[in-house]
Each structure stands twice: as structure tokens, then as C-alpha cells.
N, C-alpha and C positions, 0 to 999 in steps of 0.2 A: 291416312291415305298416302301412296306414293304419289310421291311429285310429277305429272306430267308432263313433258317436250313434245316437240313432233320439228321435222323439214318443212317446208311448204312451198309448193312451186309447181312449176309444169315443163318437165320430166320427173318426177321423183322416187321412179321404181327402182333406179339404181344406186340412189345414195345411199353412200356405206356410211353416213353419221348414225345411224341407229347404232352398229356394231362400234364406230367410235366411241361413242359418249357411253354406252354400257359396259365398254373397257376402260373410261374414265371412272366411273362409277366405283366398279369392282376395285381398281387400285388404290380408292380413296374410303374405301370402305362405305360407300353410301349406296343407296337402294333408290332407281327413278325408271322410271317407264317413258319412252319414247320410240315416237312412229314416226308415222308419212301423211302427206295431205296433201291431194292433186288439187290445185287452185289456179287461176289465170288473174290476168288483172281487175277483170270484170266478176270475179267473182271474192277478191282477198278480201275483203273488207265481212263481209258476212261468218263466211268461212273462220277467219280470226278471232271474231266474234261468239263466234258458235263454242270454239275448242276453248275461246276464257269461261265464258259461261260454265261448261261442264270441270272447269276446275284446274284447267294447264297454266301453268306457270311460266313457260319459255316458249319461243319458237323460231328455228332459224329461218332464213328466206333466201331463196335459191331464185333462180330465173324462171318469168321473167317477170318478178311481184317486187323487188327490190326496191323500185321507185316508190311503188306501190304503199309500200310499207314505211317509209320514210315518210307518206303523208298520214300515214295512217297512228304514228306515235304520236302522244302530247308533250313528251319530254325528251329532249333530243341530245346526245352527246356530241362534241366538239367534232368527234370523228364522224357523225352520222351529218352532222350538219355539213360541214366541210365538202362532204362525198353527195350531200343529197340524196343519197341510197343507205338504205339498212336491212345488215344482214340476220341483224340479232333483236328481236323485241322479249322484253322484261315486263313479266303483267304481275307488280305490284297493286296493294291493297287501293282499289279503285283510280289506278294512275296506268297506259304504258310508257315505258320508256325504253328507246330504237337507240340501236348502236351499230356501227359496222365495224368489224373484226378484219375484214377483206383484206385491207391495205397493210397491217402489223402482221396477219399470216403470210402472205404474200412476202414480204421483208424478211420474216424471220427462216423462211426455205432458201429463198436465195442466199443468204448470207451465212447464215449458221449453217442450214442444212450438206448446201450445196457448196457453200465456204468461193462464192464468187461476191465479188466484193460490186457497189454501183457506181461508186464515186468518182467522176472523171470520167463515167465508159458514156456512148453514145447507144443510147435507149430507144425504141420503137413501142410505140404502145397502139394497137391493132383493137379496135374497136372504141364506141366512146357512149357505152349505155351506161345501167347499172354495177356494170361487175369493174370495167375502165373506172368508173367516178370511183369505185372505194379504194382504188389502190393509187391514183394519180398525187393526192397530198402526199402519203408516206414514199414515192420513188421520188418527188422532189425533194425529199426531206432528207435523201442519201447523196445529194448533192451530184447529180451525171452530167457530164459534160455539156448531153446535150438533149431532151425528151421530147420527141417528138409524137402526134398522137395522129394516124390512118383510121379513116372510117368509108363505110361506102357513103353515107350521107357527109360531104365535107363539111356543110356548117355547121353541125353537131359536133362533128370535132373543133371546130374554130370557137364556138360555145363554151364548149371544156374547157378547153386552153385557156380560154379570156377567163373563164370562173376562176381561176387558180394566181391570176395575178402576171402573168405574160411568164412565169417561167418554162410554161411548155408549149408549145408550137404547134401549131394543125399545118398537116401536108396532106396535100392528094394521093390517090392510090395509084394513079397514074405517074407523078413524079417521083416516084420511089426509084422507081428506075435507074442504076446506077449509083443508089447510095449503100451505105454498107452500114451497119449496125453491126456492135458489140452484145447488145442483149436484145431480144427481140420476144415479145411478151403476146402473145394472141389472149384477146380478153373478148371474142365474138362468139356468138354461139353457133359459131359454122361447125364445131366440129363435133356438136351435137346429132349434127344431121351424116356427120362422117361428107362434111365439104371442105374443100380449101378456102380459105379467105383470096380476095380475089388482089394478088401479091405477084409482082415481078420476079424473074429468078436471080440470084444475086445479090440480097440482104442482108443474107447473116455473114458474117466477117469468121472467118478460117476459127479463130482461138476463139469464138465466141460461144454463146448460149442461147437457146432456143426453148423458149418457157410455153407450154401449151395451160390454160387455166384449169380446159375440161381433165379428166384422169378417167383413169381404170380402162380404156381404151386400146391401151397400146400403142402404137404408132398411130397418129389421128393424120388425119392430111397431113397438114402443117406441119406434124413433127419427120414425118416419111420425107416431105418435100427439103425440110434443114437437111435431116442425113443424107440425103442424096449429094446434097451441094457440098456437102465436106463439113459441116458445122462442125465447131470442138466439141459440147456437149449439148443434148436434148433432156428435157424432162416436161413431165406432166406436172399435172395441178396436186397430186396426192399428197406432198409435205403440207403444199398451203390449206389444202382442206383440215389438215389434224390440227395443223399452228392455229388458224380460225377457230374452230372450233373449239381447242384448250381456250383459248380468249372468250369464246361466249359462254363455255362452261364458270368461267372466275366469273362473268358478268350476270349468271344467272344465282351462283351458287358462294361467290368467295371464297374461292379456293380453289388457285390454280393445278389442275390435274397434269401428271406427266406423260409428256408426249409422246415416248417412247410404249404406252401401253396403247395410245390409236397406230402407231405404227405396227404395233405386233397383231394387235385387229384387224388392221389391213391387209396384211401378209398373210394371213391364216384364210383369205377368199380366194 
């Protein structure tokens, strides 16, 4: 039988991890079938259930079942624990076990992809659910000067913060206002809905970068709103989706696939 994966979450008509992982697949000479699975949080736990039962092997998780899913494994990796959230479940012989990929793809576009380095810069990090928890260890872990974390609910960001050991900061969305950021990270699902995060103008710093999570959109709010203001560079989530996902492919399979075959599947929509 071929191996089956699937996405799970709710939006998941657009995710182009199908055509990733079947260009990982193809490059590493292996043969696996993987879909989609519309699921909310009230319904992941069934749903997951359902696709082990019939034989699936992996499943990544998308918004907004992340939490979700991190209760839902018995066996947790350092990085799923850390983040609270997982993106990646492994349905071993009567066991799962939940990892998040998030925070090491997220790393590896900025720095490799994008060749912008974090350490020492003054970081902003724009939301504080699921998709904020799995990248907040690894952007501390690049040492920034200074990570601060915006959300419309403040205590949830003051939450965050304090989960991590005081090295990152909860600030209002209101007192943004005349601060300036070097990298500025949107990790909310406003631009899901083609909305702005609700952001002063005057954030992103001239030389700096403007990271949007969501991809394949184009200019999303946020990323329209940096270009207008002068931002040095904008990009979307598309590196960190392939980075992520080569990570759950080694974590499902053992055997890191090259990432330049999800980038050529990407290109090719």
C-alpha cells in the first residue's frame, strides 16, 4: 500500500503541500499519496482518528487545529513541547507523536533563503496563537536584540512571553506607535481573510524586512501596507512552507528531501 499524508485544518483548499511533498517524493525516488482534510477544532480529534484508522501515516496541521493537535499527541518533541503547538503528527505502530517544524522553517528562509541574518536586529512578532508559539523558541535562539510579541488580545501575548523565560516582551498594539522594527513577522491569520493586522504606520525600519506567514497571495495587507512605507524587502511565507515541510518529510520518513524540488512545485502554479 502507498503511504498516506494529508494537511488538516480550516482553510485547506489552497495548500500547495500536496504538490510539495509529491515533488519531494518524486526526487527521492519514493511513491506516497497525500491530500487535504477540512477539520476545525471541534472536530480534529475524530477526524485524525478517522484518517489513522484507514491507514495514514503523517499529517501536517495548519490553522487553526495546531493547539489542537499538540493535545492530541502522546509523545511530544522538545520543539512541540516548547511551542505548545504541532504542526507535524507521526502515527507510529500504536503510538502518535507531535512535532512542530514551524519555528526551524521559518529560520531556515530567513537566513539561508533570504540571507537576512536575526541577531542583534529588533524583531516584532504579530500574533501569539499557534503559528507565534512554534516559531518564538527558534527566533530567540538567533539571539535579536530585542523580540517583542503584538497581539489584539495583550494577555496572550504577556502569556507567551512569560512561557519563554522573559526573553521576549508583550507590547500593545496601541504602543507600537513610533517604534521601528528591523524584522517584522505577521504570524495572525488576518491575511487569511485579506485583512490588515490592526498595526500603526511606521514599523518596519527603511533597510528592514517584512515577513508575512500566510503565501501564495501576493501582496497580502500587511505586506502592501510595508511596500508603501518604503520597507527594504517583503516576502511571504512560501520558503517557510517548503523548509517546514522538508522538516516533517525527514520526521515522517528519514530522509531529508531537497528543497529546491518544493520550490520548483511551487513555481510551476
Amino acid at each position: 500500500m502507498i503511504d498516506r499524508y494529508a494537511v488538516i485544518g480550516n482553510p485547506v483548499a489552497h495548500s500547495k503541500s500536496p504538490e510539495i511533498h509529491a515533488a519531494f517524493a518524486h526526487a527521492l525516488g519514493e511513491d506516497i499519496e497525500y491530500g487535504r482534510l477540512v477539520a476545525t477544532p471541534a472536530d480534529f480529534r475524530p477526524s485524525a482518528d478517522r484518517f489513522r484508522q484507514e491507514g495514514g501515516k503523517g499529517l501536517n496541521i495548519t490553522v487553526p487545529c495546531k493547539e489542537e493537535a499538540f493535545r492530541y499527541a502522546a509523545v511530544l518533541s522538545d520543539r512541540a513541547r516548547g511551542a505548545e503547538a504541532v504542526n507535524t503528527l507521526r502515527f507510529d505502530a500504536g503510538q502518535v507523536f507531535g512535532d512542530n517544524t514551524d519555528g526551524v522553517g521559518l529560520i531556515r528562509d530567513i537566513t539561508r533563503n533570504l540571507d537576512v541574518g536575526l541577531a542583534g536586529k529588533r524583531v516584532l512578532l504579530l500574533g501569539a496563537g499557534g503559528a507565534a508559539r512554534g516559531v518564538l523558541g527558534p527566533l530567540l535562539a538567533e539571539r535579536p536584540a530585542s523580540l517583542a510579541i503584538a497581539n489584539r488580545t495583550q494577555a496572550k501575548a504577556q502569556a507567551l512571553a512569560s512561557q519563554f523565560g522573559g526573553g521576549a516582551s508583550a507590547i500593545a498594539l496601541a504602543a507600537l506607535e513610533g517604534c521601528s522594527f528591523d524584522v517584522v513577522i505577521n504570524a495572525t491569520s488576518a491575511s487569511l481573510a485579506d485583512l490588515l493586522p490592526p498595526i500603526p504606520r511606521g514599523i518596519f525600519a527603511s533597510h528592514g524586512l517584512a515577513y508575512d506567514m500566510v503565501y501564495g497571495r501576493g501582496d497580502t495587507p500587511f505586506l502592501a501596507r510595508a511596500r508603501a512605507e518604503g520597507v527594504g524587502r517583503v516576502a511571504d511565507g512560501s520558503g517557510m512552507l517548503i523548509e517546514q515541510a522538508a522538516e516533517s518529510y525527514f520526521v515522517w520518513r528519514g530522509v531529508r528531501p531537497p528543497v529546491e524540488a518544493g520550490f520548483s512545485a511551487l513555481h510551476q502554479r
